[in-house]
ZADO-1210 file (C-alpha; in nm, 4 decimals, padded with zeros to 6 digits):
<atoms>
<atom x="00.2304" y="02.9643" z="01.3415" code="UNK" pos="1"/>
<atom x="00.5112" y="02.6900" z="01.2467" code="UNK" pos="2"/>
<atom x="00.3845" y="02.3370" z="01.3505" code="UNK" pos="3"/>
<atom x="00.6414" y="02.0732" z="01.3479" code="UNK" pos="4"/>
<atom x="00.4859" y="01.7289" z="01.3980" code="UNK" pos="5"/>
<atom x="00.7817" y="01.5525" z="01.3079" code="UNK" pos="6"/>
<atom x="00.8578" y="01.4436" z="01.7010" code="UNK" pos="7"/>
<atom x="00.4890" y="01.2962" z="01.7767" code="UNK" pos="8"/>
<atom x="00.5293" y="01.0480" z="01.4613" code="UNK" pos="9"/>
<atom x="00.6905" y="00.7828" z="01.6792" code="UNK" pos="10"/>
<atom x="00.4511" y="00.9366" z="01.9829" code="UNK" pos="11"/>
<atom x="00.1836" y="00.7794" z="01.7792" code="UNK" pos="12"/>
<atom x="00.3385" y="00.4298" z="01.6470" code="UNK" pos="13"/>
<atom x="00.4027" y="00.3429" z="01.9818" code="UNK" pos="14"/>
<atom x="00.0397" y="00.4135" z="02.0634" code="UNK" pos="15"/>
<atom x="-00.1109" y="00.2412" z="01.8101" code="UNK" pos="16"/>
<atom x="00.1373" y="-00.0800" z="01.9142" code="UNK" pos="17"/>
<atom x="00.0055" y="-00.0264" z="02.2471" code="UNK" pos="18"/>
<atom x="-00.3570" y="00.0032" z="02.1963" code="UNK" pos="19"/>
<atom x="-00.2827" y="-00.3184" z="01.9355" code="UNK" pos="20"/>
<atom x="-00.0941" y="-00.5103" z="02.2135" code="UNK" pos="21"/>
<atom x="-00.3631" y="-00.4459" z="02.4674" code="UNK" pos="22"/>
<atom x="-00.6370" y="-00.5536" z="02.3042" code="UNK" pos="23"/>
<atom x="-00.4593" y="-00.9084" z="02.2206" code="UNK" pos="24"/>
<atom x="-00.3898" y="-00.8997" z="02.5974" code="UNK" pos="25"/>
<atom x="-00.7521" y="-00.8635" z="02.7429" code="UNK" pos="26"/>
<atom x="-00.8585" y="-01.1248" z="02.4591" code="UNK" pos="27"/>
<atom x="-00.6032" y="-01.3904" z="02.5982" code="UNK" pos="28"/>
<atom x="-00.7374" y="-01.2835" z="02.9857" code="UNK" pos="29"/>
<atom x="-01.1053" y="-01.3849" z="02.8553" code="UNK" pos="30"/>
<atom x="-00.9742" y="-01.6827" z="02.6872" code="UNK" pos="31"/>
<atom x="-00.7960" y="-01.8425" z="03.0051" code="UNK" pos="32"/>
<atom x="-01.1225" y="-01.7425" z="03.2053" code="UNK" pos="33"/>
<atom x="-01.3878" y="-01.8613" z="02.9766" code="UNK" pos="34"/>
<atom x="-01.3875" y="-02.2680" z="02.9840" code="UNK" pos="35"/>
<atom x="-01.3495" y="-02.3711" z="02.6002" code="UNK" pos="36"/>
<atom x="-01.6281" y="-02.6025" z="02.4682" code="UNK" pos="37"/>
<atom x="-01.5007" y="-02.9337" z="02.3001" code="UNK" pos="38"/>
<atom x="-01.5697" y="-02.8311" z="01.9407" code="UNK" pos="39"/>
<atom x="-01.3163" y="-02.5457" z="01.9773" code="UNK" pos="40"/>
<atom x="-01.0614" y="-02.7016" z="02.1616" code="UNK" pos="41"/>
<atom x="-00.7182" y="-02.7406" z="01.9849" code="UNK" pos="42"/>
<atom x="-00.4858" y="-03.0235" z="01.9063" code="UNK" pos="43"/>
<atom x="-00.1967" y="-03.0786" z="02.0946" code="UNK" pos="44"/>
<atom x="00.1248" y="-03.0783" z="01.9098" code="UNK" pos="45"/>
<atom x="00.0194" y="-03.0623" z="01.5588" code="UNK" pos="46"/>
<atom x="00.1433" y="-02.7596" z="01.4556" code="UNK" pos="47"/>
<atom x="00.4004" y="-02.4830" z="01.5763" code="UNK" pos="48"/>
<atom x="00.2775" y="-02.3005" z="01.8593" code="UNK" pos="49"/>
<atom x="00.1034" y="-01.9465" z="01.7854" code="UNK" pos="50"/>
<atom x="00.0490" y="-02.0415" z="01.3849" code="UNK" pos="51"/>
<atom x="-00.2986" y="-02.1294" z="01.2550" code="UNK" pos="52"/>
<atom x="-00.5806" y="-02.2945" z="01.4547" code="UNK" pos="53"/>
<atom x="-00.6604" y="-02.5831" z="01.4055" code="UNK" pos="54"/>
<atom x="-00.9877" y="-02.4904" z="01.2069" code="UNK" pos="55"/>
<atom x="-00.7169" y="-02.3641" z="00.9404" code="UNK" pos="56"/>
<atom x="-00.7627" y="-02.0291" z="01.0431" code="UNK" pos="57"/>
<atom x="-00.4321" y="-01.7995" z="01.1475" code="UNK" pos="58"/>
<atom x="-00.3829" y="-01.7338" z="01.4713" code="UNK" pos="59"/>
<atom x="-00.4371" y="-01.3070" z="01.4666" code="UNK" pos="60"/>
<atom x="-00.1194" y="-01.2816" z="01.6763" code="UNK" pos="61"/>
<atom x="00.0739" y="-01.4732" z="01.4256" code="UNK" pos="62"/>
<atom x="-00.0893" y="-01.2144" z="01.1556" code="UNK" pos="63"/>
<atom x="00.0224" y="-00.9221" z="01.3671" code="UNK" pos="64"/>
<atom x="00.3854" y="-01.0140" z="01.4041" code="UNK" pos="65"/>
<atom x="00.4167" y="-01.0529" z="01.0492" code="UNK" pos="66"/>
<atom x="00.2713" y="-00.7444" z="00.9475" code="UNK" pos="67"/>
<atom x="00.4950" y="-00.5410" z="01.1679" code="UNK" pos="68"/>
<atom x="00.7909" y="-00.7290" z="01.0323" code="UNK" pos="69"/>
<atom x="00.6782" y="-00.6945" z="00.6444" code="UNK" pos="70"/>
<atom x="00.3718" y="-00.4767" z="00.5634" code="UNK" pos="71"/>
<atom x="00.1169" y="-00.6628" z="00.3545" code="UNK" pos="72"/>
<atom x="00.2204" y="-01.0147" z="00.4684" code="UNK" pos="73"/>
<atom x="-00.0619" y="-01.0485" z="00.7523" code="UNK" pos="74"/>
<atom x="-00.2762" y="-01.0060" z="00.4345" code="UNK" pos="75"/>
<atom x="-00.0736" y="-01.2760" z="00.2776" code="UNK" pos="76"/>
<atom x="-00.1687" y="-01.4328" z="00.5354" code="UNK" pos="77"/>
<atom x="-00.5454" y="-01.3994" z="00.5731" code="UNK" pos="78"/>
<atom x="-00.5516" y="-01.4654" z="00.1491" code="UNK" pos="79"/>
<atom x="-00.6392" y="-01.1452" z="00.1163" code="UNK" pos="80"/>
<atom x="-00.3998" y="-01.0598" z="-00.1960" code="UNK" pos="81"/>
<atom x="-00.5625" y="-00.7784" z="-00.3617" code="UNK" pos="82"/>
<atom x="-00.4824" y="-00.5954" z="-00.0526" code="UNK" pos="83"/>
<atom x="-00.0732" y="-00.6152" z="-00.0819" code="UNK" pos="84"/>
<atom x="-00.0659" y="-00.3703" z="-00.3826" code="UNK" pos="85"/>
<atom x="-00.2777" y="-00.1235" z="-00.2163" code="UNK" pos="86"/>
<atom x="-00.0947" y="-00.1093" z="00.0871" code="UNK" pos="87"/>
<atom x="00.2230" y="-00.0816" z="-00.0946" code="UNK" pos="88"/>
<atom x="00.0586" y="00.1904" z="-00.3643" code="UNK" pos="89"/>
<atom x="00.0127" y="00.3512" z="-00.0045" code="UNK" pos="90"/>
<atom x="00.3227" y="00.3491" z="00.1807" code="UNK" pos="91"/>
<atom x="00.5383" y="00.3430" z="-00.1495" code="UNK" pos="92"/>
<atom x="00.3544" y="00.7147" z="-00.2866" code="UNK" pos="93"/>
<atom x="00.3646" y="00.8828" z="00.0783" code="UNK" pos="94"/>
<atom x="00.7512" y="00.7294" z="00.0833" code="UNK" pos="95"/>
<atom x="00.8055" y="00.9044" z="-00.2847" code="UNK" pos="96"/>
<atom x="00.6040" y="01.2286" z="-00.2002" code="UNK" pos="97"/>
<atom x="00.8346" y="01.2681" z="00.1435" code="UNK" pos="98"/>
<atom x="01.1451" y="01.2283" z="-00.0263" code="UNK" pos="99"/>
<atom x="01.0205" y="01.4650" z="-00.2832" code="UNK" pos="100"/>
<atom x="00.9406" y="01.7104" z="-00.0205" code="UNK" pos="101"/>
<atom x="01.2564" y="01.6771" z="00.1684" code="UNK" pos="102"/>
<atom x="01.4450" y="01.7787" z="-00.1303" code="UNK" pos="103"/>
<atom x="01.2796" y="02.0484" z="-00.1784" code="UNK" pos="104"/>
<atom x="01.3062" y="02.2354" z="00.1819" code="UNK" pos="105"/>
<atom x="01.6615" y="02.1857" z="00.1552" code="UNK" pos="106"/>
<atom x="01.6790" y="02.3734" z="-00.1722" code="UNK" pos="107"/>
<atom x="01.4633" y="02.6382" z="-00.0078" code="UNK" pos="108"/>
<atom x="01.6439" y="02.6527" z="00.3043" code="UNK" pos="109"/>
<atom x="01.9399" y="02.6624" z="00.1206" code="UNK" pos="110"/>
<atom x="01.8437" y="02.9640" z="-00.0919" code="UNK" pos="111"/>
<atom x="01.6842" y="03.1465" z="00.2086" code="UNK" pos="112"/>
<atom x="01.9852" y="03.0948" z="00.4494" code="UNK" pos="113"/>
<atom x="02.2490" y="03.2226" z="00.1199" code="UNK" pos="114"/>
<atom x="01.9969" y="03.5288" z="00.0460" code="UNK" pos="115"/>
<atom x="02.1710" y="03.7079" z="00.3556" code="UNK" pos="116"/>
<atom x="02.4947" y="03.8820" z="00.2619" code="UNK" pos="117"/>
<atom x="02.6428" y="03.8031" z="00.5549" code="UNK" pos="118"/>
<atom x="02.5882" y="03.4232" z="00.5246" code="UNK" pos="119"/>
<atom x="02.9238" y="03.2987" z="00.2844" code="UNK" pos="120"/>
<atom x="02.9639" y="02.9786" z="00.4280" code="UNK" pos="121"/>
<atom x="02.6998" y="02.8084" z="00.1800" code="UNK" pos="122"/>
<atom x="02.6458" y="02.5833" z="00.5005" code="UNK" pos="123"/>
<atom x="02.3269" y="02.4435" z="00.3692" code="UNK" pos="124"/>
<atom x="02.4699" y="02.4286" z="-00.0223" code="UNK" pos="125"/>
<atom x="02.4414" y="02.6381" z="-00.3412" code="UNK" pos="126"/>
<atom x="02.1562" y="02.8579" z="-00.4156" code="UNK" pos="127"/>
<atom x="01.9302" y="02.6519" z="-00.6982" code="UNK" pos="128"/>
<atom x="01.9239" y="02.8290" z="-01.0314" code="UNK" pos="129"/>
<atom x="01.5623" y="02.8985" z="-01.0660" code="UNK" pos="130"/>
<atom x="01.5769" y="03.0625" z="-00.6940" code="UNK" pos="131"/>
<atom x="01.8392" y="03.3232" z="-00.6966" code="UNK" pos="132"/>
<atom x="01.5997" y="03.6298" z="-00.7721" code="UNK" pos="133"/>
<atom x="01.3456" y="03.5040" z="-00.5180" code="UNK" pos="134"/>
<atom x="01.2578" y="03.7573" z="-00.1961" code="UNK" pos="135"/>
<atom x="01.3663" y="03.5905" z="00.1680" code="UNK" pos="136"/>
<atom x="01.0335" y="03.6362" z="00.2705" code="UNK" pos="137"/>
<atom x="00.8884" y="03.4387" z="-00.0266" code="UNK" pos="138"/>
<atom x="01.1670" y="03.1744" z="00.0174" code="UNK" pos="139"/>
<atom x="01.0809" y="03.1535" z="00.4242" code="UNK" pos="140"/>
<atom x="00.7268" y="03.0979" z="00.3991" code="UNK" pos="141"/>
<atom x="00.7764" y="02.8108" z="00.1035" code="UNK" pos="142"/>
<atom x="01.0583" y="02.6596" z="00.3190" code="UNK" pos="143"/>
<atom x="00.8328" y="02.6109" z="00.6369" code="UNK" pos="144"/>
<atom x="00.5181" y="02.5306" z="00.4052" code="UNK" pos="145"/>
<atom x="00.7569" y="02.2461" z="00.2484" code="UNK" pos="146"/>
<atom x="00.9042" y="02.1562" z="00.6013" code="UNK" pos="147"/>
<atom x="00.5307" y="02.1304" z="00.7769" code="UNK" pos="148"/>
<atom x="00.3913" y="01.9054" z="00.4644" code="UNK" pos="149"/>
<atom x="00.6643" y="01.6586" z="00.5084" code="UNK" pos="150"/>
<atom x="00.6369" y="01.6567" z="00.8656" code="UNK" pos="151"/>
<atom x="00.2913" y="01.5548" z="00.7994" code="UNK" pos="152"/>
<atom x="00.3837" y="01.3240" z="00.5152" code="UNK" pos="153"/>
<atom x="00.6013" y="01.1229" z="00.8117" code="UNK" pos="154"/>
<atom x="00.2977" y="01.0981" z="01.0265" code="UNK" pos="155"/>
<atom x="00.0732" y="00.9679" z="00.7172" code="UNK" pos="156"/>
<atom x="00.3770" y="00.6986" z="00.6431" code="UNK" pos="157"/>
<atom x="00.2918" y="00.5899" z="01.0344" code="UNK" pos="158"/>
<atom x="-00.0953" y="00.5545" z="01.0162" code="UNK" pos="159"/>
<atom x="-00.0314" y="00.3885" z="00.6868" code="UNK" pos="160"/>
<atom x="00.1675" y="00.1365" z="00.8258" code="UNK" pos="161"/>
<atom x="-00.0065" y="00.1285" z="01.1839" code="UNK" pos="162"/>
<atom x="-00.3524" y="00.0769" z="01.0053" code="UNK" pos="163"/>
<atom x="-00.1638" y="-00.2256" z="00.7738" code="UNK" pos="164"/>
<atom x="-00.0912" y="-00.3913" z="01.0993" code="UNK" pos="165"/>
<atom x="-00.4783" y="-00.3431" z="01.2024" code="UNK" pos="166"/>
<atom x="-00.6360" y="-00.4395" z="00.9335" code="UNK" pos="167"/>
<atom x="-00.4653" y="-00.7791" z="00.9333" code="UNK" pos="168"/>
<atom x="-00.5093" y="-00.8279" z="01.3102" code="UNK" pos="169"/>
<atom x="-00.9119" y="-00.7504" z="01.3026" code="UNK" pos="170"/>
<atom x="-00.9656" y="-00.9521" z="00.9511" code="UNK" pos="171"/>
<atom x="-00.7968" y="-01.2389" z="01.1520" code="UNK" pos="172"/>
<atom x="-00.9845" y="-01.2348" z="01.4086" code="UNK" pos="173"/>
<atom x="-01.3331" y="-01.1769" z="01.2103" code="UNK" pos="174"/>
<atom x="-01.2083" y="-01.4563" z="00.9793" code="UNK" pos="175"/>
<atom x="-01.3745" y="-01.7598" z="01.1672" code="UNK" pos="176"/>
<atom x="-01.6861" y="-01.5670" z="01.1931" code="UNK" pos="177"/>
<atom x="-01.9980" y="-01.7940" z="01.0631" code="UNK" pos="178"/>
<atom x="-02.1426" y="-01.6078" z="00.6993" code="UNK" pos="179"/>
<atom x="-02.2566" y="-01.8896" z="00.5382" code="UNK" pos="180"/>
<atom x="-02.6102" y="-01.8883" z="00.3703" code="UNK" pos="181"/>
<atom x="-02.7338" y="-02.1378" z="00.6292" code="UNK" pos="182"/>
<atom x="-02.7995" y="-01.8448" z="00.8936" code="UNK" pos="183"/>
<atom x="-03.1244" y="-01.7183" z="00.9057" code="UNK" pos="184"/>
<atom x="-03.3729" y="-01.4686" z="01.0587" code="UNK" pos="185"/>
<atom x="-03.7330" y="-01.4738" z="01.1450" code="UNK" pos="186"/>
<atom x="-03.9840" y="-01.2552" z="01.2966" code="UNK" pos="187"/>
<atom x="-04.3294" y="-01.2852" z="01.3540" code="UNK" pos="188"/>
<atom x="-04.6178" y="-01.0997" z="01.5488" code="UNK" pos="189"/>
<atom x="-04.8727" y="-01.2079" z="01.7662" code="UNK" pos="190"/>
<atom x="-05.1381" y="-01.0433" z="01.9945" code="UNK" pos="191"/>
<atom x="-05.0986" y="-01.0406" z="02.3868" code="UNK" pos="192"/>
<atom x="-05.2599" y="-00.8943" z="02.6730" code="UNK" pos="193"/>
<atom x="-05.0493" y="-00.6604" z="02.9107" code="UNK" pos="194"/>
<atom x="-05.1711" y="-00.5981" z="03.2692" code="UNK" pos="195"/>
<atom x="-05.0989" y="-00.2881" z="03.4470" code="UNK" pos="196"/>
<atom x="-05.1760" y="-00.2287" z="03.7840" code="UNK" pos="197"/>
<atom x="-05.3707" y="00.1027" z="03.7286" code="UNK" pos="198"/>
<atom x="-05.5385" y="00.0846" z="03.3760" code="UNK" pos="199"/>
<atom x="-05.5724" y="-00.3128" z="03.3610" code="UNK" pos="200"/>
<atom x="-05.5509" y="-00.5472" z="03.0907" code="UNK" pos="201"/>
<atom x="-05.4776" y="-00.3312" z="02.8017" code="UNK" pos="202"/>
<atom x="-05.4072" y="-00.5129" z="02.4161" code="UNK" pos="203"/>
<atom x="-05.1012" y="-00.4994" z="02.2997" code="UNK" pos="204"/>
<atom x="-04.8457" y="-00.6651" z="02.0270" code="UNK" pos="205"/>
<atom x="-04.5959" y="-00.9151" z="02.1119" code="UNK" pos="206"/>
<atom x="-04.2800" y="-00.9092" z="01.8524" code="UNK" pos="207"/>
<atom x="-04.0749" y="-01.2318" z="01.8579" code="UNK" pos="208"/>
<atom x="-03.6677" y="-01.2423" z="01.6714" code="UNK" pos="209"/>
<atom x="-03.5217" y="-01.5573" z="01.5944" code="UNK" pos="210"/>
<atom x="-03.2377" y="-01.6006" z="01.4765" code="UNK" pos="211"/>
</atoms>
């Protein structure tokens, strides 16, 4: 069975924008609802709307745009730099191995649609060299293998540059998060008594989190 997943690549961009897009929607609902407390509010009119916070901290929405306009500048943007040549590394080898791929199937489909006497046209180009003596069936089944594998290679390119655009949003948002040494965590035990209405007081162990 031939699968061709080339038409579901943009089916599942436009999902990812979606479920992207939703998620900065319902976090702007809670924000309007929930009443801000004075050490978080912002400063009016000191810098351009939708930018950084004023904690120095990029606004995520600000870190999405750019990432969908220019992959691996939302990580510019968090000063996350290491992760530019990776996601470049990414979409730049998938972009390579595609084109690769796609050169390929044509010279197959070429050679397979010119193995038929009755094709003279050439309508897909000369037969390659190395491909004259090949069998049609042999040159059919590498000429759908190559056509499925850059289907797929498409649909990689899209995660790739989906989970670019992700990856800057979430760090963005986890950015202001408190990690500093000063939090802490303490537990402690202590005996207690627990009454039950059939057995009575029965011992028991009372375990107390602080954090």
């Amino acid at each position: 069975m031939i699968l061709n997943v080339s038409s579901n690549c943009w089916i599942l961009f436009l999902s990812l924008i979606c479920v992207v897009c939703s998620t900065e929607a319902l976090r702007a609902q809670v924000k309007d609802q929930t009443p801000l407390k004075p050490e978080f509010s912002f400063k009016a009119n000191t810098q351009p709307s939708g930018s950084t916070l004023n904690s120095g901290f990029p606004d995520p929405r600000a870190v999405m745009l750019r990432s969908m306009t220019i992959p691996g500048w939302g990580q510019l943007t968090n000063k996350q730099t290491w992760k530019v040549p990776i996601v470049y590394g990414l979409l730049g080898g998938l972009g390579y191995y595609s084109v690769y791929l796609t050169r390929e199937y044509h010279d197959y489909r070429a050679a397979y649609y010119n193995s038929f006497e009755s094709n003279t046209d050439l309508r897909f180009g000369e037969t390659r060299a190395d491909l004259e003596n090949v069998s049609p069936n042999s040159l059919r089944d590498q000429r759908n293998f190559l056509r499925n594998r850059r289907d797929m290679t498409y649909v990689f390119i899209v995660l790739s540059y989906g989970l670019n655009i992700i990856d800057a949003y979430v760090f963005a948002h986890l950015r202001p998060f408190n990690v500093s040494d000063d939090l802490s965590f303490n537990s402690s035990v202590s005996p207690s008594v627990i009454q039950h209405p059939q057995t009575g007081a029965t011992p028991g162990l009372t375990l107390t989190l602080s954090f």
